[in-house]
VOTORMAR-342556 format. One record per residue (C-alpha): residue in one letter; x, y, z. Coordinates in steps of 0.2 Angstrom, whole numbers, padded with zeros to 4 digits, always signed. Layout:
<drenlums>
AXYZ
...
</drenlums>
This chain:
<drenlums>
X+0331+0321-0488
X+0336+0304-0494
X+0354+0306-0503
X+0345+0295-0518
X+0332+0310-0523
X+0345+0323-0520
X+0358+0317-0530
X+0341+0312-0543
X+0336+0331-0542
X+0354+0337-0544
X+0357+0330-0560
X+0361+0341-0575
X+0346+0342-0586
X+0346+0345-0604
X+0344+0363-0603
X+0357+0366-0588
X+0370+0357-0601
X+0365+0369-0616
X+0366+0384-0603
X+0384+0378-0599
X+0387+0373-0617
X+0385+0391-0622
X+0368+0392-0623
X+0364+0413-0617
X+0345+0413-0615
X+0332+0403-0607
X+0320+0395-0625
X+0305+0405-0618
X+0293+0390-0630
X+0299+0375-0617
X+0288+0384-0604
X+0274+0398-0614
X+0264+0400-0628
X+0263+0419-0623
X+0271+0433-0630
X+0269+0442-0613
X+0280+0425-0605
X+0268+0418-0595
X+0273+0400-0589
X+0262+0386-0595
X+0256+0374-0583
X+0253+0361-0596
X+0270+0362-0603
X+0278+0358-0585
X+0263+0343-0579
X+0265+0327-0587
X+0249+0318-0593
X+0234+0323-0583
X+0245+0324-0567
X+0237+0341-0556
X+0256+0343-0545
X+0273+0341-0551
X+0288+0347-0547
X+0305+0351-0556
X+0324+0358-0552
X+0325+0377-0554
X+0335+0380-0567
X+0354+0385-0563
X+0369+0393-0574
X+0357+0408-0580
X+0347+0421-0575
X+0328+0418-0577
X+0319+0433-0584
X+0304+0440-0578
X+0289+0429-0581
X+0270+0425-0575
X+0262+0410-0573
X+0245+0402-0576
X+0245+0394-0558
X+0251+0393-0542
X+0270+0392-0538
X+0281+0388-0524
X+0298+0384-0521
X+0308+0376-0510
X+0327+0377-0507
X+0333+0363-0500
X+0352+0369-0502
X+0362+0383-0506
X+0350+0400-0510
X+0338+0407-0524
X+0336+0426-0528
X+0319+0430-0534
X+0317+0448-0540
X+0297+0454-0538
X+0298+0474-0545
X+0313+0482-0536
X+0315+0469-0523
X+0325+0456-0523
X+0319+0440-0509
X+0335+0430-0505
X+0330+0410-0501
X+0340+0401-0491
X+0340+0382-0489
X+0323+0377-0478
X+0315+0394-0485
X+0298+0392-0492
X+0290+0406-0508
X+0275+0403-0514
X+0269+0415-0529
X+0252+0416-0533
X+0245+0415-0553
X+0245+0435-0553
X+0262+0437-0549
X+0278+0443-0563
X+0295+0440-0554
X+0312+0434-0563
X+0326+0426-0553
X+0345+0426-0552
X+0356+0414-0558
X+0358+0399-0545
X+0375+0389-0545
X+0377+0368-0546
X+0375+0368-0526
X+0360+0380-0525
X+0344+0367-0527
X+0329+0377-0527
X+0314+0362-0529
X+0297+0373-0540
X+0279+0364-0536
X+0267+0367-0548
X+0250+0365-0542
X+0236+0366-0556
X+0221+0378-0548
X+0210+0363-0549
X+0221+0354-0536
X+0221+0368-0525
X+0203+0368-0528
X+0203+0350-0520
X+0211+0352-0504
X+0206+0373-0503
X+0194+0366-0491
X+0205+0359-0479
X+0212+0376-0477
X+0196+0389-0475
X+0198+0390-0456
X+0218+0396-0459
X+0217+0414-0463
X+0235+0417-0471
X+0233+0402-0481
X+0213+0403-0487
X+0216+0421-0491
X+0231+0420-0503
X+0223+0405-0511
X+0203+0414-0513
X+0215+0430-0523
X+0223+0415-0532
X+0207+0407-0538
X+0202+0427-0543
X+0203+0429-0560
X+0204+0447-0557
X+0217+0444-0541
X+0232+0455-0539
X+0250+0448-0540
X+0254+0441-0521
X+0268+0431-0513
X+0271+0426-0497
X+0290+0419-0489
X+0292+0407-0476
X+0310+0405-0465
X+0308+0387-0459
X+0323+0381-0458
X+0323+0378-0441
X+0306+0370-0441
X+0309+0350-0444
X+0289+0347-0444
X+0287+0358-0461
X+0305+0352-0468
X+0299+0335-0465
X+0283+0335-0472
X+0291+0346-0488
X+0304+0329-0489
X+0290+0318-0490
X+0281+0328-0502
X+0295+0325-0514
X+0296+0308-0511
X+0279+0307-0516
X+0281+0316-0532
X+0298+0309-0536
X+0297+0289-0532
X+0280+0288-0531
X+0271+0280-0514
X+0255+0266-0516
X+0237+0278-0514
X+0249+0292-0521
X+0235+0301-0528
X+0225+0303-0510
X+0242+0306-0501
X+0246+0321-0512
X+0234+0331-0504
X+0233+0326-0487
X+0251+0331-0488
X+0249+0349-0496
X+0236+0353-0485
X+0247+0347-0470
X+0259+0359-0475
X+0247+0375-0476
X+0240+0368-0458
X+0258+0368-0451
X+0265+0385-0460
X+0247+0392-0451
X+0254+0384-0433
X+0271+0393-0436
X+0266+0412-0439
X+0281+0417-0433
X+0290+0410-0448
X+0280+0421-0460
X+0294+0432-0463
X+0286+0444-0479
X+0272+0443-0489
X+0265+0456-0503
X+0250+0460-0513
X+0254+0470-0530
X+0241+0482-0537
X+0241+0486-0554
X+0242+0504-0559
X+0226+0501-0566
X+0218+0492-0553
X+0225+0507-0541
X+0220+0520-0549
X+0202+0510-0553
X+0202+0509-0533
X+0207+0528-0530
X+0193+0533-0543
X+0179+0523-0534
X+0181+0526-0516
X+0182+0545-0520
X+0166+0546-0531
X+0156+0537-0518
X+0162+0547-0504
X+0159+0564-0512
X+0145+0560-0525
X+0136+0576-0521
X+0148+0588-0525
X+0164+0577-0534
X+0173+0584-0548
X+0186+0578-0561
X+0198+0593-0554
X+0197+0588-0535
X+0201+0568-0541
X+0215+0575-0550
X+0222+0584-0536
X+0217+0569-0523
X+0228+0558-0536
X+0241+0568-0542
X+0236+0572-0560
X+0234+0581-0571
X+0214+0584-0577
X+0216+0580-0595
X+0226+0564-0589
X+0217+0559-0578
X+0202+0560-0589
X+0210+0548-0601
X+0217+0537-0587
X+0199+0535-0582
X+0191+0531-0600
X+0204+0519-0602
X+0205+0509-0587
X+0183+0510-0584
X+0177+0512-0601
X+0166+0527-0596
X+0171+0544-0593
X+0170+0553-0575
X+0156+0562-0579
X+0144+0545-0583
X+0152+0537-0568
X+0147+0551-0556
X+0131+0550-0563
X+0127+0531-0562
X+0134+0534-0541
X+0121+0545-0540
X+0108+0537-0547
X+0114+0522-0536
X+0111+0531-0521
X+0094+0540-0526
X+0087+0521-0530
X+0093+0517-0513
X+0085+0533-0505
X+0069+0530-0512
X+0067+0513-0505
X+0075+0513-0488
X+0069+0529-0482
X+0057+0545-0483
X+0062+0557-0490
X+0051+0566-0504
X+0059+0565-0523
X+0063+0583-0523
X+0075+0580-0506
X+0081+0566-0516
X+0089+0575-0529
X+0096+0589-0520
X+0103+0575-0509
X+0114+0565-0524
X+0120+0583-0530
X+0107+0587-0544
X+0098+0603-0547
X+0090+0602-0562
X+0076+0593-0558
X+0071+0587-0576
X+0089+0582-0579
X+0086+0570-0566
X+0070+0563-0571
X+0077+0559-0587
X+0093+0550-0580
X+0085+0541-0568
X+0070+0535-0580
X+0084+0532-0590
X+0092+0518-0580
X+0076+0512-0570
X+0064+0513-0583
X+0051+0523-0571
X+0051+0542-0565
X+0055+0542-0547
X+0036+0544-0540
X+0030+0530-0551
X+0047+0517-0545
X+0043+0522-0529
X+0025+0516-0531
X+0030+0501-0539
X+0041+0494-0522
X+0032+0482-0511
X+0028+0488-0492
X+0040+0486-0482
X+0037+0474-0468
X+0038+0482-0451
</drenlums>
């Protein structure tokens, strides 16, 4: 890298000189609105600028803290510690972490010679050069969880030292960003997506990578693959022991995480699969319902005109002929 933008990105900033000043905690307000510390994008992009990037802060620890886009670091000297849950991932120089939107992690106080460069890159211009990338798996995957509103917390680290195509294009990446270059706004992209190209070309350098469920969206998981594989004869007390709870627990686990109890669940898979029965195959009503798990014949009727508006015979009717 050019001495000129090192020395540039070195440089104290007003916050490192209040952290060596005496300054003991990172101002959570310079970088969120949000009680829950999630890192504004807004607050780090200047004007309507879509990817930026800034120094890591050094002299303190940096607690734990979300982000309402897509991060990745560089280290261009010295490491970085980044803690995600109990793990700690140490950076070294040429290292390369991205974070997806999703993600809570904090990091360990860095010292004057550890340079850790941060790219924030706003969703809508990863959006804009997302198609440059569908045909790299590693790279399309992470950024379609990314885009999920729903996504799960997900990183994925680089060791790339050793690899001058990658290091180079990173260097020009921050010249780009830092001094600027004529067509900049066309070059910024070409150049991101050149990166996710050539980190797809090095597998080997792929060194870890992690997806993090939520207690809520695991146990959301756990709860749906059991009813629809045991539907006919599922029960709160089997789920319980499948997971590891406790019934009454696990009851309120569910109510809380689905909205619905186990019970209505169940009964919405069944009628799922009965709707499905009646149009895909044969079978008379009666085998239907001893099929899904009901005996109660007028239970049934009820629930399932209920939620299809129809008895079974008459939704049946009501489907066009299937073509042979």
């Amino acid at each position: 890298m050019e001495n000129g933008i090192l020395k540039e990105l070195s440089a104290l900033s007003d916050e490192e000189r209040a952290i060596l000043k005496g300054q003991s905690k990172i101002v959570k307000g310079d970088y969120s609105s949000s009680d829950s510390f999630i890192v504004n994008s807004k607050k780090l992009l200047g004007g309507d600028r879509q990817i930026d990037l800034r120094l890591h802060t050094r002299f303190i620890d940096f607690p734990e803290h979300g982000h309402d886009y897509m991060e990745f670091m560089y280290v261009c000297k010295g490491s970085i510690t980044h803690v995600v849950g109990a793990e700690k991932l140490v950076l070294q120089s040429g290292d390369i972490l991205f974070l997806n939107r999703h993600i809570r992690h904090s990091v360990l106080r860095a010292e004057r010679e550890d340079l850790g460069i941060n790219f924030i890159v706003s969703d809508a211009f990863l959006q804009y050069v997302f198609h440059n990338v569908e045909n790299n798996p590693v790279m399309s995957e992470f950024l379609t969880r990314n885009f999920d509103p729903n996504g799960e917390g997900e990183y994925l680290l680089f060791r790339t030292k050793e690899i001058f195509p990658v290091r180079n294009l990173l260097d020009n990446l921050i010249y780009a960003l830092v001094r600027g270059v004529p067509g900049g706004h066309g070059v910024l992209p070409q150049l991101l997506s050149l990166l996710f190209s050539y980190l797809a070309c090095y597998k080997e350098t792929l060194v870890n990578g992690l997806r993090i469920a939520s207690p809520e969206k695991m146990l959301r998981r756990s709860v749906a693959a059991y009813i629809r594989q045991n539907y006919p004869k599922a029960s709160l007390t089997e789920l319980a022991q499948t997971v590891g709870y406790s019934p009454a627990y696990l009851s309120r686990r569910i109510r809380e995480t689905f909205g619905k109890n186990f019970q209505t669940l169940l009964q919405e898979e069944r009628l799922r699969v009965a709707e499905r029965l009646l149009r895909t195959t044969e079978l008379s009503v009666d085998e239907i319902i001893r099929t899904v798990g009901y005996e109660n014949q007028t239970h049934f009727h009820t629930l399932f005109r209920g939620m299809y508006g129809a008895s079974p015979h008459r939704y049946r009717k009501s489907l066009p002929p299937q073509s042979e």
